[in-house]
C-alpha positions in Angstrom: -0.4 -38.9 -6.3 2.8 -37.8 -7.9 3.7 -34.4 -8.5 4.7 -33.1 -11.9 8.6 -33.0 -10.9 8.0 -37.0 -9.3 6.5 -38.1 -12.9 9.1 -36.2 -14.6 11.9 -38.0 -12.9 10.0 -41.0 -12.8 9.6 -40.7 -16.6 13.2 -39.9 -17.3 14.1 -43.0 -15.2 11.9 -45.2 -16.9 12.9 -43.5 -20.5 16.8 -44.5 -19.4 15.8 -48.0 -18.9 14.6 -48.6 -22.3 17.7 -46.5 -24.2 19.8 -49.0 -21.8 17.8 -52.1 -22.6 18.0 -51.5 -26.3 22.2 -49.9 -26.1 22.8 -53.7 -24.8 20.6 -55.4 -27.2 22.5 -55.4 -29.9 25.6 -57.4 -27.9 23.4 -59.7 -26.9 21.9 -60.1 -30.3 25.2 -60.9 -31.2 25.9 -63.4 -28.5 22.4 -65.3 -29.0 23.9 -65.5 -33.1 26.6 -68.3 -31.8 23.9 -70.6 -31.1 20.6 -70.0 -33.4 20.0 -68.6 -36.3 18.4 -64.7 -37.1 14.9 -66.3 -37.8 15.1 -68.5 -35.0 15.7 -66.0 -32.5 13.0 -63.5 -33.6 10.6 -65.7 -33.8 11.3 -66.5 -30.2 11.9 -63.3 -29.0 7.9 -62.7 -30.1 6.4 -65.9 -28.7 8.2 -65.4 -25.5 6.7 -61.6 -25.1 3.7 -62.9 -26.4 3.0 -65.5 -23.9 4.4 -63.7 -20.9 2.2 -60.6 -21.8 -0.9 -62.1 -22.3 -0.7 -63.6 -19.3 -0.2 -60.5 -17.1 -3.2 -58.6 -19.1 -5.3 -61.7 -18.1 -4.6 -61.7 -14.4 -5.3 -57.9 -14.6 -8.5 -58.6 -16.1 -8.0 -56.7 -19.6 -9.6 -59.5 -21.6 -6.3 -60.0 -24.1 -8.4 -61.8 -26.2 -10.6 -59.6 -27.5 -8.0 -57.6 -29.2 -6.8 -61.6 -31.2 -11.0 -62.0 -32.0 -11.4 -59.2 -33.6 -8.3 -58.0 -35.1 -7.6 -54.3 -36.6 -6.0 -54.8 -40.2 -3.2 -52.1 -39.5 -2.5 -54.2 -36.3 -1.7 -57.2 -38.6 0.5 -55.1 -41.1 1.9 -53.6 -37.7 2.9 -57.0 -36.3 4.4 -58.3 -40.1 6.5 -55.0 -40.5 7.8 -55.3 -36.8 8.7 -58.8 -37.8 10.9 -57.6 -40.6 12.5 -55.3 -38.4 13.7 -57.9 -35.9 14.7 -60.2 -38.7 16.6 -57.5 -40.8 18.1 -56.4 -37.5 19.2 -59.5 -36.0 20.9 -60.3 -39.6 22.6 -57.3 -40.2 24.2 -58.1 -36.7 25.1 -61.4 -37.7 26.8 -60.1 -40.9 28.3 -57.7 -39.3 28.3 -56.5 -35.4 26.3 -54.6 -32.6 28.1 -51.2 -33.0 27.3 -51.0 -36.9 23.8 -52.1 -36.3 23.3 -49.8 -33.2 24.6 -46.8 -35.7 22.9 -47.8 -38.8 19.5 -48.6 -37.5 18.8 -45.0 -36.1 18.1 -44.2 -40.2 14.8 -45.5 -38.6 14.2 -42.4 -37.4 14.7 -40.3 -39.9 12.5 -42.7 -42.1 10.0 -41.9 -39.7 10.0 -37.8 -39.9 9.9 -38.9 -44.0 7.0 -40.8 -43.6 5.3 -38.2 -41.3 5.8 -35.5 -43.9 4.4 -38.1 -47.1 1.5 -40.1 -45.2 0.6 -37.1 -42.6 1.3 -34.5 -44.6 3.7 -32.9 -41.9 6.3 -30.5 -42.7 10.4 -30.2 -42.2 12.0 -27.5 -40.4 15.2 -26.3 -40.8 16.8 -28.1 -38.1 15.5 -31.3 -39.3 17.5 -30.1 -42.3 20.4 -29.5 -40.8 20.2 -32.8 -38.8 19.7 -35.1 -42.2 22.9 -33.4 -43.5 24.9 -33.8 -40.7 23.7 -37.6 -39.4 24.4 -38.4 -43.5 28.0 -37.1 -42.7 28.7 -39.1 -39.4 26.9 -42.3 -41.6 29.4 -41.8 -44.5 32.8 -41.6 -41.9 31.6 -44.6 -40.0 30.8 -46.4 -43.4 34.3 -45.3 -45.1 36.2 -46.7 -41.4 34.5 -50.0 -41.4 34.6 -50.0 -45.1 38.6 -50.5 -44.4 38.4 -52.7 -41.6 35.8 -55.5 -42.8 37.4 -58.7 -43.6 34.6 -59.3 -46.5 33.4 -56.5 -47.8 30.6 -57.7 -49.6 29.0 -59.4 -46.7 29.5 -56.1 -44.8 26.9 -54.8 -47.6 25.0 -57.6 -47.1 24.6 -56.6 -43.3 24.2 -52.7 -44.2 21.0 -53.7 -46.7 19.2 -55.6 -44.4 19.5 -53.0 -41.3 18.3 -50.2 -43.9 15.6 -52.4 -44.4 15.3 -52.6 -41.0 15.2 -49.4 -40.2 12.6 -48.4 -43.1 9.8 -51.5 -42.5 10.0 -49.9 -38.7 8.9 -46.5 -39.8 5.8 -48.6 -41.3 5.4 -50.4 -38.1 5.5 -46.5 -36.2 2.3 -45.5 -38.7 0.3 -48.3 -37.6 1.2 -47.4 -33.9 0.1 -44.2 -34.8 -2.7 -44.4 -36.6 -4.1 -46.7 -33.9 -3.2 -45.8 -30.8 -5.6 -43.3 -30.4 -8.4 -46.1 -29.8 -6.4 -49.3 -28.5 -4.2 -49.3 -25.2 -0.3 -49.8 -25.8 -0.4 -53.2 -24.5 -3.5 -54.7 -26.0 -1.7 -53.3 -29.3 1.7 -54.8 -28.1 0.1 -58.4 -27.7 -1.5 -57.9 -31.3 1.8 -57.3 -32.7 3.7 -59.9 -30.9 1.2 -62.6 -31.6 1.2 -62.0 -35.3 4.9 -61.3 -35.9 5.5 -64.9 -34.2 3.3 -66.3 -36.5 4.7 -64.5 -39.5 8.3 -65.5 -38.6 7.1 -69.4 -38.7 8.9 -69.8 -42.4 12.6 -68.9 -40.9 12.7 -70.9 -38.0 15.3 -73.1 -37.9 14.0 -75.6 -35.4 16.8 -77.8 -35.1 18.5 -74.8 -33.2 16.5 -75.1 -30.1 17.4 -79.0 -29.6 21.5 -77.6 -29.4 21.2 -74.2 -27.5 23.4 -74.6 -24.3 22.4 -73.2 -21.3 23.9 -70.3 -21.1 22.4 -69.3 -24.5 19.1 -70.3 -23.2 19.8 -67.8 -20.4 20.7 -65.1 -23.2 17.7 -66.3 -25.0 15.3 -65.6 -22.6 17.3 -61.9 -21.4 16.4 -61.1 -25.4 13.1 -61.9 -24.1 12.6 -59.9 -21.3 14.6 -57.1 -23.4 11.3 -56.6 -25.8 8.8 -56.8 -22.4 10.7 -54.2 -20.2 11.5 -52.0 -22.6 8.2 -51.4 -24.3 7.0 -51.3 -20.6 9.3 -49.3 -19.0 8.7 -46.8 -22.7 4.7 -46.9 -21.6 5.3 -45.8 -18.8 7.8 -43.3 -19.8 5.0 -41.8 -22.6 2.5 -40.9 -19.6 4.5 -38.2 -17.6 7.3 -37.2 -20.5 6.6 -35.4 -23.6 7.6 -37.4 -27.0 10.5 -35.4 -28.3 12.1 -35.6 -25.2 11.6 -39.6 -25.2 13.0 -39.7 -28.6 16.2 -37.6 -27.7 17.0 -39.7 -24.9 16.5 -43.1 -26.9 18.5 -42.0 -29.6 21.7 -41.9 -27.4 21.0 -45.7 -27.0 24.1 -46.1 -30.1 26.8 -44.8 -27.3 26.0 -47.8 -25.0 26.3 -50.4 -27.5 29.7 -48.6 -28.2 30.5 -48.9 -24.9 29.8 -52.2 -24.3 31.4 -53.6 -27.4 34.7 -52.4 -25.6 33.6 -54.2 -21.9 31.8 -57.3 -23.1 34.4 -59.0 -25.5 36.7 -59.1 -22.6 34.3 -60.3 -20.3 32.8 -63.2 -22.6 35.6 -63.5 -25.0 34.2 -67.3 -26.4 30.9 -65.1 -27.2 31.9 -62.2 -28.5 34.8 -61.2 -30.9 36.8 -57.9 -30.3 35.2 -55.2 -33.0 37.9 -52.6 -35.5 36.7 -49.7 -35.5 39.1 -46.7 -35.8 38.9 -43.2 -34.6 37.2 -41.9 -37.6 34.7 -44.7 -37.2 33.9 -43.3 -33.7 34.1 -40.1 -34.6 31.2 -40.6 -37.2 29.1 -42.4 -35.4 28.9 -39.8 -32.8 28.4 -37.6 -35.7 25.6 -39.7 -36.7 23.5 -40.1 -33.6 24.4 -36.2 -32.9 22.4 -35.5 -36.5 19.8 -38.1 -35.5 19.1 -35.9 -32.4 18.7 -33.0 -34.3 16.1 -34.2 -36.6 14.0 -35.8 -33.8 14.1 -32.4 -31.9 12.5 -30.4 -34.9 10.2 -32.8 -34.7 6.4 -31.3 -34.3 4.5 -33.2 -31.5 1.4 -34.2 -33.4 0.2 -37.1 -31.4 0.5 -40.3 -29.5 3.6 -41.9 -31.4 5.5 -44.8 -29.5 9.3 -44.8 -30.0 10.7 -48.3 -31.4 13.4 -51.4 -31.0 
């Protein structure tokens, strides 16, 4: 058996996966865009955890199908709202790019503390405060940067609204989670969500995409696949020897690797991937951003067995 300072590093370890796995998700979001369309690579995204997942629980014996008979209703409106937020995601990417997305979509988090304080009754401190203000700063210089380096400004809105909505239809999916966790394991309640966000997403396929995709965005296709499974599992795993708030710090950073990446991978795959403008102000406010982010989540109150997103 582990000791405590084992599981610790073995938690931080497995918490660094998943703030990896979701840094390079957006890039390869963005890659997977030059062959399918948003809907079509959600929806995929889903049926391929789905499947996968369901059959590792049944060769471990975990009857995955008891969970599909007999269905809690918050695990349905769990599995819709996640569906939004991989839909809204993947399209604000393709209206815009990874590194606005990556930025923008940590609002989810501090939608979350708002919806603990009006559903859970829970209460702000002062550093949470402090971290609204100063996140809404860094958001406002990385808006006003990319605001002057967008080639269409409306469509740059376009992108902005739908990972806002994004980032607020997660915060619902994070009270279902919540609310249920207490009673179903994390990956009973993972193959719940998966199953019915694949079926939700049926109405925005574009099935004609899957007869052109080439191989090598078949190969990116199913990376975006493995993404969801190893980063929810390597989080699971994460949750049982770290506590919360420190999981949430950690995956907040995940911002700075897309940032990074965006300056590696468009030299790498240049056919895939177009070169991003963003100035020094730009960076300058993201970090400001994700700095304020941080904040909020550490003035968070542990109150119970929440799950951190993607």
């Amino acid at each position: 058996m582990l000791d405590k300072r084992a599981m610790f590093v073995r938690g931080v370890f497995m918490v660094a996966v998943t703030t990896v796995l979701w840094g390079v998700l957006p890039i390869f979001l963005k890659m997977a865009l030059k062959e399918a369309s948003p809907g079509s690579i959600a929806w995929f995204r889903f049926v391929f955890s789905f499947t996968v997942l369901y059959g590792v629980l049944s060769f471990n014996g975990s009857s995955p199908s008891s969970i599909l008979k007999s269905p809690p209703g918050l695990g349905l409106l769990g599995g819709v709202a996640l569906s939004a937020n991989y839909f809204g995601m993947t399209q604000g990417i393709h209206f815009s790019g990874p590194s606005n997305a990556a930025i923008l979509i940590q609002t989810a988090s501090v939608f979350l503390v708002g919806a603990g304080v009006w559903v859970f009754r829970e209460r702000l401190t002062g550093y949470q405060l402090l971290g609204m203000a100063v996140a809404g700063i860094g958001l406002y210089t990385f808006y006003i940067d990319q605001y002057g380096n967008v080639e269409d400004v409306d469509l740059y809105d376009d992108a902005n609204l739908y990972i806002l909505f994004a980032a607020l239809i997660w915060a619902v999916y994070m009270i279902c989670q919540k609310i249920l966790s207490p009673r179903y394991g994390a990956q009973m309640l993972n193959l719940l969500v998966y199953g019915t966000a694949a079926i939700a997403l049926i109405p925005l396929v574009e099935w004609s995409d899957f007869k052109n995709i080439s191989v090598k965005g078949w190969g990116i296709m199913m990376l975006l696949g493995l993404n969801t499974l190893f980063a929810y599992g390597a989080l699971a795993e994460a949750v049982k020897s770290l506590p919360l708030v420190l999981i949430s710090i950690i995956i907040t950073l995940n911002p700075l690797i897309t940032l990074l990446g965006m300056q590696v991978m468009p030299v790498l795959s240049p056919n895939w991937l177009d070169t991003e403008t963003i100035g020094a102000s730009g960076y300058l406010g993201g970090f400001v951003a994700v700095m304020g982010v941080v904040t909020v989540v550490a003035g968070q109150r542990d109150t119970g067995p929440i799950r951190v997103k993607l």
